[in-house]
Each structure stands twice: as structure tokens, then as C-alpha cells.
C-alpha positions as CSV (number, residue, x, y, z in Angstrom):
1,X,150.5,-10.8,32.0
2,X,152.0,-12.8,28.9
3,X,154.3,-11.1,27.3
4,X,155.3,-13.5,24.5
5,X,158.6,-11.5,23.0
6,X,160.1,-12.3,26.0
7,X,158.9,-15.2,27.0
8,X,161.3,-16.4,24.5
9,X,164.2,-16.1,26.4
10,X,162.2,-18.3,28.7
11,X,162.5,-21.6,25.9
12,X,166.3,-20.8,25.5
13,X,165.9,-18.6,22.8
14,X,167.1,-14.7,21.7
15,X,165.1,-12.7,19.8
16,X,167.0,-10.4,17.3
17,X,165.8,-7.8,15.3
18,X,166.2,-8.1,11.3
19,X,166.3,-4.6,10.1
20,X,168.3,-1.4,10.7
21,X,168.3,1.9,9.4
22,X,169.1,5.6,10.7
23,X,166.5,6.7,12.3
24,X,166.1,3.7,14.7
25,X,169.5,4.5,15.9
26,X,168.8,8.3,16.2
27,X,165.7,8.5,17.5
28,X,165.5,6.1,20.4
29,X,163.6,3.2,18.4
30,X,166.3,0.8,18.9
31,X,165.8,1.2,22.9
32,X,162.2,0.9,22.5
33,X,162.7,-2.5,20.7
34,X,165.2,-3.8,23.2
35,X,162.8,-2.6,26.3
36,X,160.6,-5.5,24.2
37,X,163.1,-8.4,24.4
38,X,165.5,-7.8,21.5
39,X,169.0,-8.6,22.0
40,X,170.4,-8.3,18.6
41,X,170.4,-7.3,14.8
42,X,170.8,-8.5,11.7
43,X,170.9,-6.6,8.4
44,X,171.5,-7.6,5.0
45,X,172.2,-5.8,1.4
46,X,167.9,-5.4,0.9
47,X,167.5,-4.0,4.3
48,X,170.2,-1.4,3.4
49,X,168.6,-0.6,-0.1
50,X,165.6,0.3,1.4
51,X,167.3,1.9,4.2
52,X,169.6,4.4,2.6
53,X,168.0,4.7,-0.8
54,X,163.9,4.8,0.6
55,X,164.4,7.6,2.6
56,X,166.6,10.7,3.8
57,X,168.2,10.0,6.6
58,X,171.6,9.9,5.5
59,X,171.7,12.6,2.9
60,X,173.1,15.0,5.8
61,X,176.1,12.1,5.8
62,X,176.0,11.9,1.9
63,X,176.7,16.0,1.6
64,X,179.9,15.2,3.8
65,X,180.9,12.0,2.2
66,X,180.9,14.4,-1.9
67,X,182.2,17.5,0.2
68,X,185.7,15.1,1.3
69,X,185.7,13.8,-2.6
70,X,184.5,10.5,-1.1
71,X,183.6,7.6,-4.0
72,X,180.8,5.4,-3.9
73,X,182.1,2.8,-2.9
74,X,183.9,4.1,0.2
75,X,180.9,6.4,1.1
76,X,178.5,2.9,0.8
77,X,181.6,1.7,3.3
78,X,181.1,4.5,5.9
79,X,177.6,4.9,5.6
80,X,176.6,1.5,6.6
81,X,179.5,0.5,8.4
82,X,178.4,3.6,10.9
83,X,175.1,2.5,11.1
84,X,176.7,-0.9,12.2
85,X,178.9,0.4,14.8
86,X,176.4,2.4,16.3
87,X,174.1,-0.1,16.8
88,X,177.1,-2.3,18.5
89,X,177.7,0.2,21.2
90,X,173.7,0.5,22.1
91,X,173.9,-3.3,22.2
92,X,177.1,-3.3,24.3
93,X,175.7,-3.4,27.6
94,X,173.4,-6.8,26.7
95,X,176.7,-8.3,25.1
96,X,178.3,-7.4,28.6
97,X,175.3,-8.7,30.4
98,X,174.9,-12.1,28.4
99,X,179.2,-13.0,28.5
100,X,179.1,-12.2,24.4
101,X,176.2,-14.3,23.8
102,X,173.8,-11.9,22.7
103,X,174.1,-7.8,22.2
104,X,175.7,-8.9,18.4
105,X,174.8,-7.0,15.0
106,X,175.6,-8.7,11.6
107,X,176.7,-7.0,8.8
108,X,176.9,-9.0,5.4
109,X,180.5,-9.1,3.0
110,X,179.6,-7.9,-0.6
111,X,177.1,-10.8,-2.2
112,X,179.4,-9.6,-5.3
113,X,181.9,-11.9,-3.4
114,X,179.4,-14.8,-2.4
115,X,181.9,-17.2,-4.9
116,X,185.1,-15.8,-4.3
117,X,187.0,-16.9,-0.9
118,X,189.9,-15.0,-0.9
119,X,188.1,-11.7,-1.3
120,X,185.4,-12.6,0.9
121,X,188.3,-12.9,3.9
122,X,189.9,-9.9,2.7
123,X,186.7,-7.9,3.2
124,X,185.5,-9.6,6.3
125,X,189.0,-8.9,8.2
126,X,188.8,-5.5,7.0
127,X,185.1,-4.7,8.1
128,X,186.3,-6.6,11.2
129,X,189.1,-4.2,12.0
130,X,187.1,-1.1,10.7
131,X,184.8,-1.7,13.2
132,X,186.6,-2.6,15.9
133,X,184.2,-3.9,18.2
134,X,183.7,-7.0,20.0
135,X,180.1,-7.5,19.4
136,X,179.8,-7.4,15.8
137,X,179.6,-10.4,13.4
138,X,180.5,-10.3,9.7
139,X,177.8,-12.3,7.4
140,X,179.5,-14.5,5.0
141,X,176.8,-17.2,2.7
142,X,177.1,-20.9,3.2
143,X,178.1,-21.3,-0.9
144,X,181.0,-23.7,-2.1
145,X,183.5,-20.5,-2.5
146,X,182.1,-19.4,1.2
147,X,182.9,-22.7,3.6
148,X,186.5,-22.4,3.5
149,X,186.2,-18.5,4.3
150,X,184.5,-19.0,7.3
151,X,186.5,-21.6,8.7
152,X,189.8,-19.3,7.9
153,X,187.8,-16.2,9.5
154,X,187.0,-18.2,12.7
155,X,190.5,-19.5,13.0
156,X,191.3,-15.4,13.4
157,X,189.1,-15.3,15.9
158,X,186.5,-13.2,13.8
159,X,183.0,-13.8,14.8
160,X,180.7,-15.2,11.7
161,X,177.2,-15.1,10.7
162,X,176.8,-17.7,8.4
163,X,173.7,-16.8,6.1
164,X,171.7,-18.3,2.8
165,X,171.7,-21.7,4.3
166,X,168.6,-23.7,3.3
167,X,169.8,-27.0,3.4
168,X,171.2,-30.4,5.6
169,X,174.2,-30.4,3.3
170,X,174.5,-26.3,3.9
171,X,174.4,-26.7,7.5
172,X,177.0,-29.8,7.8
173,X,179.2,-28.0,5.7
174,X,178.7,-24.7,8.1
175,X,179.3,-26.7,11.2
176,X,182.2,-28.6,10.3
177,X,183.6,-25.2,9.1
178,X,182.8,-23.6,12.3
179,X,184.7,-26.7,14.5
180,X,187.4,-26.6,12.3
181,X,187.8,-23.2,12.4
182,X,188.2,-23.6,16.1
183,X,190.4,-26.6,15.9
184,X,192.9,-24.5,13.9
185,X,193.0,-21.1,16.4
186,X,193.4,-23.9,19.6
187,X,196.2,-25.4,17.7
188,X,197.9,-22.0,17.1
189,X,197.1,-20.9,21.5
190,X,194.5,-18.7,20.5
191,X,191.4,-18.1,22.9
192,X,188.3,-19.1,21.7
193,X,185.7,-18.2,24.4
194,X,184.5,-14.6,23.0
195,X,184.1,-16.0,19.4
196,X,180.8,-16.1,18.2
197,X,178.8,-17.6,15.4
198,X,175.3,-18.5,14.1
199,X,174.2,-20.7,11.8
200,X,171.2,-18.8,9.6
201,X,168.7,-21.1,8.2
202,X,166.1,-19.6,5.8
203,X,162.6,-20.9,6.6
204,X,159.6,-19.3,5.0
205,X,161.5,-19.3,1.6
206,X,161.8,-23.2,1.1
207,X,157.8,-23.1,1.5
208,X,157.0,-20.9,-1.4
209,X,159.4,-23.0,-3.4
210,X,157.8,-26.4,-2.4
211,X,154.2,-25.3,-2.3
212,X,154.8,-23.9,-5.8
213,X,155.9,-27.5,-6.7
214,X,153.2,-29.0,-4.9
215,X,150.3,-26.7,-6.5
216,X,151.5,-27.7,-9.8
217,X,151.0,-31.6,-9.5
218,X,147.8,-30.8,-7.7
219,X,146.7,-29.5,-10.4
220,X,147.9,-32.0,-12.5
221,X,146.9,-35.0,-10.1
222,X,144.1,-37.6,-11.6
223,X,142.7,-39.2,-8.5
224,X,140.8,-38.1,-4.9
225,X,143.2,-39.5,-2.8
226,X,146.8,-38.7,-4.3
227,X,145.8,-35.0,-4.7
228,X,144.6,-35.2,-1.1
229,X,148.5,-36.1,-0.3
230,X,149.6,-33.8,-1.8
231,X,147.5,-30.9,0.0
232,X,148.4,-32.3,2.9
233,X,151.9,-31.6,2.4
234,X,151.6,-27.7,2.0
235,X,153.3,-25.4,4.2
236,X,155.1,-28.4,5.6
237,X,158.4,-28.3,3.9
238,X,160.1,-25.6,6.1
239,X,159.4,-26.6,9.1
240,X,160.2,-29.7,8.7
241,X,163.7,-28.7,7.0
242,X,164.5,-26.7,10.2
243,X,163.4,-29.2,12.6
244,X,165.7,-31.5,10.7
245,X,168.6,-29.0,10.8
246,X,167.9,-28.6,14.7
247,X,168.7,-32.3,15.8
248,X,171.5,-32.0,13.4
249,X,172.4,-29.1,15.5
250,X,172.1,-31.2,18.8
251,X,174.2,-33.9,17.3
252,X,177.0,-32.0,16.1
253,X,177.3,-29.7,18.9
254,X,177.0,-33.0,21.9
255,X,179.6,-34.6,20.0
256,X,182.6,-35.9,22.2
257,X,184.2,-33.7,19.4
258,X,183.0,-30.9,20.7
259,X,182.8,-31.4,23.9
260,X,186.1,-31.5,23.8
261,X,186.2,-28.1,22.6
262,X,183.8,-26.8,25.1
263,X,186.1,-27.2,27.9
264,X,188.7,-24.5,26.4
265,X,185.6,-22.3,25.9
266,X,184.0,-22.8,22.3
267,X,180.9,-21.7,21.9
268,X,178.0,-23.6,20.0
269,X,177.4,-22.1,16.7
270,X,173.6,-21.4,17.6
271,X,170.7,-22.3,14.8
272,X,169.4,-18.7,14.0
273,X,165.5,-19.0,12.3
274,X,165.4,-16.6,9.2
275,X,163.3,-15.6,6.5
276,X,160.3,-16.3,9.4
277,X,157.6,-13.8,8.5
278,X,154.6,-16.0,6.6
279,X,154.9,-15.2,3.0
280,X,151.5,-17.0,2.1
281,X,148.3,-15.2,3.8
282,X,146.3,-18.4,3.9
283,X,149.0,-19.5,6.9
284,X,149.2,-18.3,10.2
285,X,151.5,-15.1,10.4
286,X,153.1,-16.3,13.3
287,X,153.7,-19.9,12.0
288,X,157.3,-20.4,11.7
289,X,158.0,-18.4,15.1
290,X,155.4,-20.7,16.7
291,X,156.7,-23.7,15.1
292,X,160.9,-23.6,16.0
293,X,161.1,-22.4,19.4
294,X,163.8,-24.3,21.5
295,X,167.0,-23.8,23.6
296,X,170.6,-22.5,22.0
297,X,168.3,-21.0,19.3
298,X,167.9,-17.4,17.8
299,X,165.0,-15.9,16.1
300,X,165.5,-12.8,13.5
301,X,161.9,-11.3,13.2
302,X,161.4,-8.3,10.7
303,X,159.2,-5.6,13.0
304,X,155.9,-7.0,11.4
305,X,156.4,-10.1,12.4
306,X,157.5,-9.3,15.8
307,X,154.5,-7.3,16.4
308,X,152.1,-9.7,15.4
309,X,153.9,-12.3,17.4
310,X,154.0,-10.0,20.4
311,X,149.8,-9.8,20.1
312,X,149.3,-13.4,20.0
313,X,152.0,-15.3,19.7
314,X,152.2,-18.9,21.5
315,X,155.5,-19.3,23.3
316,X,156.5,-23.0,24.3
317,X,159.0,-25.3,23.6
318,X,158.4,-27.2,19.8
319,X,161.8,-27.8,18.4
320,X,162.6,-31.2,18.9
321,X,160.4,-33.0,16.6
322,X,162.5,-34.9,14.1
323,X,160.7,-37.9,14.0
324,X,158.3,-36.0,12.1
325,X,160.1,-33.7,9.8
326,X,161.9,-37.2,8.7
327,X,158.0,-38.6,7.9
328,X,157.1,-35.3,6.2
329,X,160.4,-35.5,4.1
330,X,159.8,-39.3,3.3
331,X,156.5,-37.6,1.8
332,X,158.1,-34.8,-0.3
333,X,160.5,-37.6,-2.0
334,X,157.7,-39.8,-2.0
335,X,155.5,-37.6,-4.2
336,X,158.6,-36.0,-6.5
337,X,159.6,-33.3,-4.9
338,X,163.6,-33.0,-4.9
339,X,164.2,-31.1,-1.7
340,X,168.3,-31.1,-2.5
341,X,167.7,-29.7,-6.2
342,X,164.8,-26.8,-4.4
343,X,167.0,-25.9,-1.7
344,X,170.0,-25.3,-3.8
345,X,168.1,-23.2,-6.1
346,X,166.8,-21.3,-3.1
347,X,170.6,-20.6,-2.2
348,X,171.5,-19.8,-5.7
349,X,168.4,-17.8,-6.1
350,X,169.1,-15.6,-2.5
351,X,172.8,-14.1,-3.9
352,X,171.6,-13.1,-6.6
353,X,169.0,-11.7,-4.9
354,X,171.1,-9.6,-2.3
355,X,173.3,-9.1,-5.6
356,X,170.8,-6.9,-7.4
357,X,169.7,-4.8,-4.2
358,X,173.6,-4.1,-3.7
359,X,173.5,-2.9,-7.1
360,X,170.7,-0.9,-6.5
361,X,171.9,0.5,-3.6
362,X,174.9,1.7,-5.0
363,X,173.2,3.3,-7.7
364,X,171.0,4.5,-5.4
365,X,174.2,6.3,-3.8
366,X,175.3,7.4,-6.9
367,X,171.9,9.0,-7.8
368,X,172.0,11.2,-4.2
369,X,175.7,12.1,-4.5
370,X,175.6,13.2,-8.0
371,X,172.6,15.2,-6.9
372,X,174.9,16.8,-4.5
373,X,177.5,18.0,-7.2
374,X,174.8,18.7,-9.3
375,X,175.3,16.5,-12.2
376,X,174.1,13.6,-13.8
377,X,174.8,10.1,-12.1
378,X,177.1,7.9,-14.3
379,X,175.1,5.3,-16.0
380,X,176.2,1.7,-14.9
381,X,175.5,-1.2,-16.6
């Protein structure tokens, strides 16, 4: 019997899990998704919001955080950060089992730092050390202000997730960050064989962006056969973007460059597929999974998404296909769409995303705690 979940593993590539909360740790959920192929976890500011402020799971941990005279920002610290390190020891055994390839969770620096590098290393050492585990890997974006703070974080040896990539130019800048980073830890004797790092490529996103783009100048388009082009160019954009970022990928990482690192132990910074649930119901709601399967590849599927791709999800091999996404690109330029001016946006648009739900989040916090005391949460602007 198919089971297409795992069946992954069987095209090269790990399955991770893109939510975490409380009550999967607690109650034996996180066991249940990992008896179904998962091998990792991602989390992110939203996921956190919803998380600690949409339920009460952690208003047992809250009472204790106000009772020791804890302030929101430390008690946002320990709450999360314990929900990190938890889920790193469950996942310790598949980190054993895979050599540190897999059995890693990701949790993200503030996005208040996304465009400030010395703070974003400051935090990510410090989460780094707070946790203390082998397994974990600390999210830092692929902005301007971010580059050089993952190249100095891998040079310590501190495994990265690189997130709120959307772009070719994103992902050389992440790669060459990620090399250099171990060029500079080699140079100083360091070992390089445990450190780990993904590359986190938003999908689904650029689509809603693009068809957006492409809706408008259908509407707009005088003529049978240009508006036909143009249809024929929706929900093509992200794939295509990924498949483009994939043979980059394979370039980069077959390099005689890094060959050269491989033989000390380096590690290829693996593509990871986010932002793959379909966003538009008119597409199939297992498209993008479908669509970028392929070895040294991880997927990050929100539980939805999982579950509909473990009911009827196709599994085989469909990254590779560059000749194509260079045709469908051609296309977009062709027509007017500016896929470096959308993508950026989509980067810009993503911290300050995550930016409001930590804001809400820590209000959130505030809210519970001051509950707690029994007074009225301070009002922040």
C-alpha cells in the first residue's frame, strides 16, 4: 500500500513539519506525526501567535513566569524556547539515526532584527547556547542586513535556517554565504561535518503575487490570443522560480568549490520548499508538493497540507526541469511582469509580516500575564 508521506524519502527528500505548539509536544501528537514520515520542524513568529496567544496551553507556564517577576520579553524567551527544546529531544533519535541530517527544529531570531546584523548574531548565539542542543537550527531571513549574519553564524559552527527567500539573487547570496561561512571555520581548524543548513524558498506566495499581476492585464488585454498567453501563464510563476533555484542548487553545490569542501565534511545547504499549501482553490491542493520533489530536498507542509497530500498525493521525482521554468520565465518578462521587483516585494512584504504577529504575540503575553496580576495590560503602541 502507497503511502505517499513516506514515499518521499524514497525521491531523496525529508518531510518536516511547519507548525508547533504545546499540546503536540504534551500529548503524544508529535509521535503520531513522525510514525507518518516527519523528520523535522519548523516554526516561525505566526505559528507562535497562534500557538501561545489562540489557546491555553501555556497559561499554567505563564502563572510561573508572573509568580518569578518574569518580563515579557524573557517569558516570550522561555516559553518558546521550551517548546523548541522539547521538540529537539523527541527528534533526537532521527538526528542520531540520519548522522544530523534530519531530526532538526528551527526557531526564527526576532523579524524586529530582519535589518540589523549585529543583533541578529547576538540573538542567534544566544538562542544557540540557551538551547544547547545539537539538533536545533536558528532562522535568520535572506535580507541585505541578514547575508553577512549567516555567514558569521556558520563560521561558529551554528547551524542556520535561512528563511524569506523568494528569489535567484536571494538564493546566490544564501549559498555563497553558506560556503563562505565554511571557508572561514576550515581556515580557523574548526570541524564542519555536524553543521547544518537549509536554504527556505517560499513557493505558493510568488503565485498570488504574479497571478494578481497577470489577472490585471487580462483584464486589461484587447485581443483573443494575447489574453490567451497570459492565462496560460497562471499558477506557473512558483514553480518555475523553484525549479530555477533547484539547478542553481545543483550547480553551486557540484562545484569543484565545493567539492573541495565536501571532503573535510561540509554538508550541502539543502533547498527546503516553503509556503507549499495552495493558496488559490481553483489549483490542486497538493500542487507545489507534487510539483518539487527531488533528491537533497526538504519539504515543510502545514498539517493540512500533509494530510491532503498523504490521501492522494503523487510521489515521483519532478525537480529537474529547468529548461522549462527558463521558457515560462522568458514568458513572464515577455508579457511585463518584473519577477525581480515581485519577489523582492514578497521578501519585503514577509518581515513585516512576521513583524506584526511578533507584536501581537507579545501583546498577546502581556494581555495573559497582566490577567494574572490582575491588572490592566500596558498599552503599546
Amino acid at each position: 500500500m502507497s503511502e505517499p508521506l513516506k514515499d518521499l524519502a524514497r525521491e531523496g527528500q525529508s518531510l518536516w513539519l511547519d507548525n508547533i505548539h504545546r499540546g503536540l509536544l504534551t500529548g503524544g501528537g508529535l509521535k503520531a506525526f513522525m510514525d507518518r514520515g516527519v523528520v523535522g520542524i519548523t516554526s516561525n513568529p505566526t505559528i507562535f501567535e497562534k500557538a501561545i496567544n489562540g489557546s491555553s496551553d501555556y497559561d499554567g507556564a505563564i502563572r510561573d513566569l508572573v509568580g518569578a517577576n518574569r518580563d515579557v520579553a524573557t517569558a516570550y524567551e522561555r516559553l518558546v524556547l521550551y517548546d523548541i527544546g522539547r521538540a529537539a529531544d523527541l527528534m533526537r533519535p532521527v538526528y542520531e539515526a540520519t548522522q544530523g541530517v534530519d531530526g532538526r527544529v528551527s526557531v526564527e531570531v526576532s523579524p524586529d532584527l530582519a535589518h540589523d546584523t549585529d543583533g541578529t548574531i547576538e540573538e542567534a548565539r544566544r538562542f544557540w547556547n540557551m538551547l544547547g542542543r545539537p539538533n536545533i537550527m536558528i532562522k535568520v531571513p535572506a535580507t541585505p542586513e541578514g547575508i553577512p549574519a549567516i555567514r558569521q553564524l556558520i563560521s561558529e559552527g551554528v547551524s542556520v535556517n535561512v528563511t524569506l527567500m523568494f528569489s535567484l539573487a536571494h538564493y546566490d547570496q544564501v549559498a555563497e554565504a553558506y560556503i563562505a561561512g565554511i571557508e572561514d571555520r576550515l581556515e580557523r581548524g574548526g570541524a564542519v561535518d555536524r553543521i547544518g543548513s537549509v536554504a527556505s524558498f517560499f513557493v505558493s506566495r510568488v503565485d498570488t503575487a504574479v497571478d494578481a499581476i497577470l489577472e490585471e492585464k487580462i483584464a486589461q488585454a484587447d485581443g483573443a490570443e494575447r489574453k490567451a498567453a497570459l492565462e496560460a501563464l497562471l499558477g506557473k510563476a512558483a514553480i518555475a522560480n523553484a525549479q530555477l533555484a533547484y539547478d542553481r542548487f545543483q550547480e553551486v553545490f557540484h562545484s569543484p568549490r565545493f567539492e573541495r569542501l565536501a571532503r573535510e565534511g561540509a554538508r550541502v545547504q539543502r533547498p527546503l520548499w516553503a509556503s507549499t499549501s495552495t493558496k488559490n482553490p481553483r489549483y490542486r491542493d497538493v500542487m507545489y508538493v507534487e510539483a518539487l520533489i527531488g533528491p537533497d530536498t526538504v519539504d515543510t507542509m502545514p498539517e493540512a497540507t500533509m494530510t491532503a497530500f498523504a490521501d492522494h498525493g503523487v510521489v515521483q521525482r519532478t525537480l529537474g526541469k529547468a529548461d522549462e521554468a527558463r521558457r515560462v520565465f522568458a514568458e513572464l518578462a515577455a508579457q511585463g511582469v518584473d519577477m525581480a521587483a515581485v519577489t523582492q516585494k514578497l521578501q519585503d512584504d514577509g518581515v513585516a509580516s512576521f513583524s506584526r504577529s511578533f507584536a501581537t504575540l507579545l501583546q498577546g503575553i502581556e494581555a495573559k500575564m497582566a490577567a494574572v496580576r490582575g491588572v490592566a495590560p500596558a498599552v503599546r503602541s
